[in-house]
N, C-alpha and C positions, 0 to 999 in steps of 0.2 A: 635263546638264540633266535634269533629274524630269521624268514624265512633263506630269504637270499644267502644269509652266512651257511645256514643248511645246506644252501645247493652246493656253496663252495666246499665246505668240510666233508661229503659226503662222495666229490667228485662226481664226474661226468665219466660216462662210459665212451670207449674212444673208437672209432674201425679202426684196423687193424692195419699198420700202415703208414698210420696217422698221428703226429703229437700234439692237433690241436685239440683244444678241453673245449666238447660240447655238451648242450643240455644231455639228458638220458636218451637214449633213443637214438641221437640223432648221427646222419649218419652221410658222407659226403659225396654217396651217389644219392642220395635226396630219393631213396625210390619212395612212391606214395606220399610224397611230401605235397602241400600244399599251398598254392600260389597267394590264394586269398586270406588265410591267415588270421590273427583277432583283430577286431576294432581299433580304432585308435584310443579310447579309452582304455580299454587292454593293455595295446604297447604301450602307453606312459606307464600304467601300473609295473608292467612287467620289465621296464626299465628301473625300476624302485623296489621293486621286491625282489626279481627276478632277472636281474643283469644276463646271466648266463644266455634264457632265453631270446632276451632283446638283440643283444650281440648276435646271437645267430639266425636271426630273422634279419638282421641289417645286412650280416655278412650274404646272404643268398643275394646271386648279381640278378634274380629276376624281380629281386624286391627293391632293385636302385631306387634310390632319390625315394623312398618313402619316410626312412628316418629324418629325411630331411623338413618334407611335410611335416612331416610330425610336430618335431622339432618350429615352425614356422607358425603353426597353429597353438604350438603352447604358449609361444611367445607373442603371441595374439592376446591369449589370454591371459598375460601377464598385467599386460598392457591396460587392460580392460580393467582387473582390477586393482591395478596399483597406481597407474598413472592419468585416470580418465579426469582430472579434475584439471590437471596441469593441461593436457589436450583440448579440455573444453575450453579454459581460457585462452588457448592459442588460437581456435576458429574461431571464438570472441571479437579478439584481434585482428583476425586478417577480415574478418567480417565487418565489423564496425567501425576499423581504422587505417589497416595498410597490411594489402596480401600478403606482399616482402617481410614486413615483422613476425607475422601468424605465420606464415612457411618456419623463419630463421626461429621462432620461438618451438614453434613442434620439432624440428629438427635436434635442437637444443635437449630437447627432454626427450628424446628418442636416443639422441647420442651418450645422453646420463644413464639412461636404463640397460642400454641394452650393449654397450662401448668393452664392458669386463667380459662377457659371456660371450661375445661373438669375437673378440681377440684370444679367448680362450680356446674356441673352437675351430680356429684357424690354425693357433700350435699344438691341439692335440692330432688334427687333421694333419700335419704336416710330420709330427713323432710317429702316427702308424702307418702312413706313405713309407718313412727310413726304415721302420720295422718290420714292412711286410717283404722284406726279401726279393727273390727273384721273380714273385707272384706281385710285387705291389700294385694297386692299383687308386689311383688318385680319389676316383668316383666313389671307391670302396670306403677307403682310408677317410674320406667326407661321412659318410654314411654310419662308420662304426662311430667318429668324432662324437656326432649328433646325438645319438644315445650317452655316451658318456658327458654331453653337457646338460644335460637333460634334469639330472639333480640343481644345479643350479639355479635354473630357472624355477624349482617346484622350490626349494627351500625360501628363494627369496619370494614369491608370493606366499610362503608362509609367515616368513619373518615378518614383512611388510603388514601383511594382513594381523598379525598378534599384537603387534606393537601397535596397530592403528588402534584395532580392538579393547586393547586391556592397557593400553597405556604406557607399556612398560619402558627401558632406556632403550635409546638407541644404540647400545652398547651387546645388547641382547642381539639384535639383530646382527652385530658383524660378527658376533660370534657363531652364530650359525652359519652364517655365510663361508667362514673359518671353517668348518667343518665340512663343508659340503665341497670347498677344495678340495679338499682330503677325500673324498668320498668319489668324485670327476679326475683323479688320480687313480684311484685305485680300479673304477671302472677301463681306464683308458689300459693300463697293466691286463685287465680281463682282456681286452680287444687287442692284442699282441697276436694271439694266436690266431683265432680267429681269422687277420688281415693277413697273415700269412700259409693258410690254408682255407681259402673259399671254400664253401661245398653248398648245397641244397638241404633247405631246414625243415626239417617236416612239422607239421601240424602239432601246438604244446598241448596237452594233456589237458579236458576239459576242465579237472580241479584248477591247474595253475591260468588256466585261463579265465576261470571266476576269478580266483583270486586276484590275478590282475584288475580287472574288472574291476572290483571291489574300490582298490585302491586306486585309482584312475577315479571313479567315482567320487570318492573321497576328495582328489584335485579339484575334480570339477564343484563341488559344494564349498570349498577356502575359497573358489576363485569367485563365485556366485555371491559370497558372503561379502567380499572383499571390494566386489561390483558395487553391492546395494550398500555399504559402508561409504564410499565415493559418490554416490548419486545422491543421500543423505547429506554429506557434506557440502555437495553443490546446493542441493536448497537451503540448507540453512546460514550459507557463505554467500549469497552471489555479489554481494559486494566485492569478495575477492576475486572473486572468476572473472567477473564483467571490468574490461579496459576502465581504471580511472580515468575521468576528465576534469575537468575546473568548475566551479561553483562546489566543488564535494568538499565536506568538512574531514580535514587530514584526520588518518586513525593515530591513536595514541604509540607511543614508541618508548621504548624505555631498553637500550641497547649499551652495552659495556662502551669504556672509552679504549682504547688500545694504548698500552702503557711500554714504557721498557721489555724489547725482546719478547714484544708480543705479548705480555700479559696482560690480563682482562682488570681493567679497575673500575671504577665507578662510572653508574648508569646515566647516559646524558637522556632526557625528556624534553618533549615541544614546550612543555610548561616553560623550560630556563629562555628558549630564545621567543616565547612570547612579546609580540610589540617590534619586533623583527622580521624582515622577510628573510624566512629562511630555505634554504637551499638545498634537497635531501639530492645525493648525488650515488647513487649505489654502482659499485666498480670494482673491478677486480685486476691483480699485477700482473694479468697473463693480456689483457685488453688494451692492445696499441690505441685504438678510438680514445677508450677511457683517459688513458692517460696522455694523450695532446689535449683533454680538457684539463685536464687538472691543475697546470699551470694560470690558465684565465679564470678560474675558479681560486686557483690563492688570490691572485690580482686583484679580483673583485672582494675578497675578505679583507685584505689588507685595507682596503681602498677604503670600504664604506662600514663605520662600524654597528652599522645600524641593519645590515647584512650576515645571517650566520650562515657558514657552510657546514654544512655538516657532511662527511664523506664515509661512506658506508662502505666497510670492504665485505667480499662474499666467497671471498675463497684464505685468506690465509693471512691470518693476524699480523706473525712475526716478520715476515716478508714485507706486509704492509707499512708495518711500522718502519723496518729497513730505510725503504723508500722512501718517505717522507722524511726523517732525519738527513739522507744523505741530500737532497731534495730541499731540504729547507723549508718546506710547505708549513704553513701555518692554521690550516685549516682543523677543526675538530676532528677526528678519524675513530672511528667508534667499528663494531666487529656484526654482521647479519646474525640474526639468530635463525635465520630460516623463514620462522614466521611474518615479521616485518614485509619482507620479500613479496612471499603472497602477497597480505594487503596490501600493498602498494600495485600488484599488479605486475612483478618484474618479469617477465618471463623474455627478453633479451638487454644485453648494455652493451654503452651506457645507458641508464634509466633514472634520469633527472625530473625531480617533482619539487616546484616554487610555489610555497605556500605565502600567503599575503600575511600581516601583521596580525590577525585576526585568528589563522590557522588554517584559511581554508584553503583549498586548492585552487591555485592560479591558473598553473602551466603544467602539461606534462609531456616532458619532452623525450620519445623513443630515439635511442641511435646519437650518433654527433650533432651538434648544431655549431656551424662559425658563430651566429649572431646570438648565443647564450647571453653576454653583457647584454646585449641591445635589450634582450627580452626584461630581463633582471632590471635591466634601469628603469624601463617603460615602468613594472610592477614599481619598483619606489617611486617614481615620479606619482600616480596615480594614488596612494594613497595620503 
């Protein structure tokens, strides 16, 4: 049995008066309790091992807004170590080509990481507001939120960081993710009472306070691990990090074709439209931009057969395929593995790259452009 199931199985002793379930001890005129409290390595652990405790160091209104820190700084270090590669290409970006891209591309990868957890935190935030009764309090109901999303964020730098590490599926990973719903559920059910019985938390018991400790510690060494994993990758990648430009020999691709109702068929390669200028156009069915090109992108297929477009979708096969049948497009339409992405550099669309007849990189064109043809032509015209 985990610690934390112990604290629950074994209950919390209650004053007298009172139905809400606190640690041992504690008690809601807070006498001798204490303001300052454990570290912030502490409280992560003891949001993981020791809910009980965490909830009632949030619930004290002299401790506002620190769950929230809390909570702000782990997702710092999330950040740190799961997404520093994608960030470092975005200041690449705005550094080496155009602030507006390197803003909209970090923004992009800020919105992917962090868009579940902080929508999750806003309706758990808003279910212990409705559940704390005549006492509710909004700041509060924030405060207990943040501890209950807390698993979240710790699971998925795990996940993240294992999968990077050993390899494993990406399948692995939503699975735990899966779980640690369940987990940010059953925390927020803890923080019921709680939000509707404030009181003053006193001081947790130096064992549960190593122990926190401990495991908060633990966080911090996946996130360290998970750091130097990413800074690794950045040097032995920088071709991906670093914004392509033209004179670069295109990286190799070998991406499913998208077949009937979306299914994956056979792999199209640069090798087939060798002697070709071809046309990588990566896009997705939710990108108004993307798709007002895509009509002067068949045009120019149809038109020149010495022209291959190849169209990369990055979010959803079957959709894509949709589109295009209803559409009539005739372009190749092939499915992102993710990786591709990277090396090309994508981190906003549309993100079109015109390789010369040769393979190497012509043009690389962030965002819409009217004069796409124009550009397209000039490269045939010149070779």
């Amino acid at each position: 049995m985990t610690e934390a199931a112990a604290e629950h199985a074994q209950g919390a002793e209650r004053p007298a008066g009172s139905g809400a379930p606190q640690p041992p001890g504690w008690s809601s005129a807070g006498a001798g309790s204490d303001v300052g409290g454990p570290g912030w390595l502490a409280r992560i652990g003891l949001a993981i091992g020791h809910p009980r405790w965490a909830l009632a160091i949030a619930a004290d209104r002299r401790q506002t807004g620190r769950s929230g820190s809390d909570l702000i700084l782990a997702i710092f270090v999330l950040l740190a170590a799961t997404q520093l590669a994608r960030l470092a290409s975005a200041v690449w970006l705005a550094v080496d080509l155009d602030l507006g891209f390197g803003l909209r591309a970090a923004m992009r990868v800020l919105t992917g990481a962090l868009v579940l957890d902080l929508g999750l935190l806003l309706v758990g935030a808003l279910a212990l507001f409705v559940a704390g009764g005549v006492r509710r309090n909004l700041g509060q109901a924030f405060d207990l939120a943040c501890v209950a999303v807390l698993p979240l964020v710790v699971v998925d730098l795990a996940a993240t960081v294992t999968v990077r590490a050993a390899g494993l599926a990406i399948a692995a990973s939503w699975l735990l993710r899966a779980l640690s719903l369940g987990w940010m559920g059953a925390l927020v059910a803890l923080a019921i009472r709680p939000a509707r019985n404030p009181g003053r938390a006193p001081s947790p018991p130096a064992e549960v306070v190593r122990r926190g400790r401990r495991v908060g510690a633990a966080f911090a060494v996946v996130a360290a691990a998970g750091a130097v994993l990413q800074v690794a990758w950045i040097a032995g990648h920088l071709e991906s990090v670093k914004p392509m430009t033209s004179g670069e020999q295109a990286p190799a691709i070998a991406l499913p074709r998208i077949e009937a109702a979306g299914a994956l068929g056979e792999r199209v390669t640069l090798a087939a439209s060798r002697g070709k200028v071809t046309v990588l156009d990566f896009w997705a069915t939710w990108c108004k931009p993307c798709l007002a090109e895509m009509p002067r992108l068949d045009r120019i297929a149809r038109a020149h057969p010495d022209v291959a477009v190849i169209a990369i979708n990055i979010n959803d096969p079957a959709a894509a395929r949709a589109l295009f049948d209803q559409r009539g497009w005739a372009m190749t339409l092939v499915a992102d593995d993710g990786d591709t992405g990277e090396r090309y550099g994508v981190s906003a669309i549309p993100h079109t790259v015109i390789l010369d007849r040769r393979g190497v990189v012509r043009e690389v064109l962030r965002g819409a452009r009217a004069d796409l043809a124009t550009v397209i032509e000039a490269i045939r015209a010149s070779e």
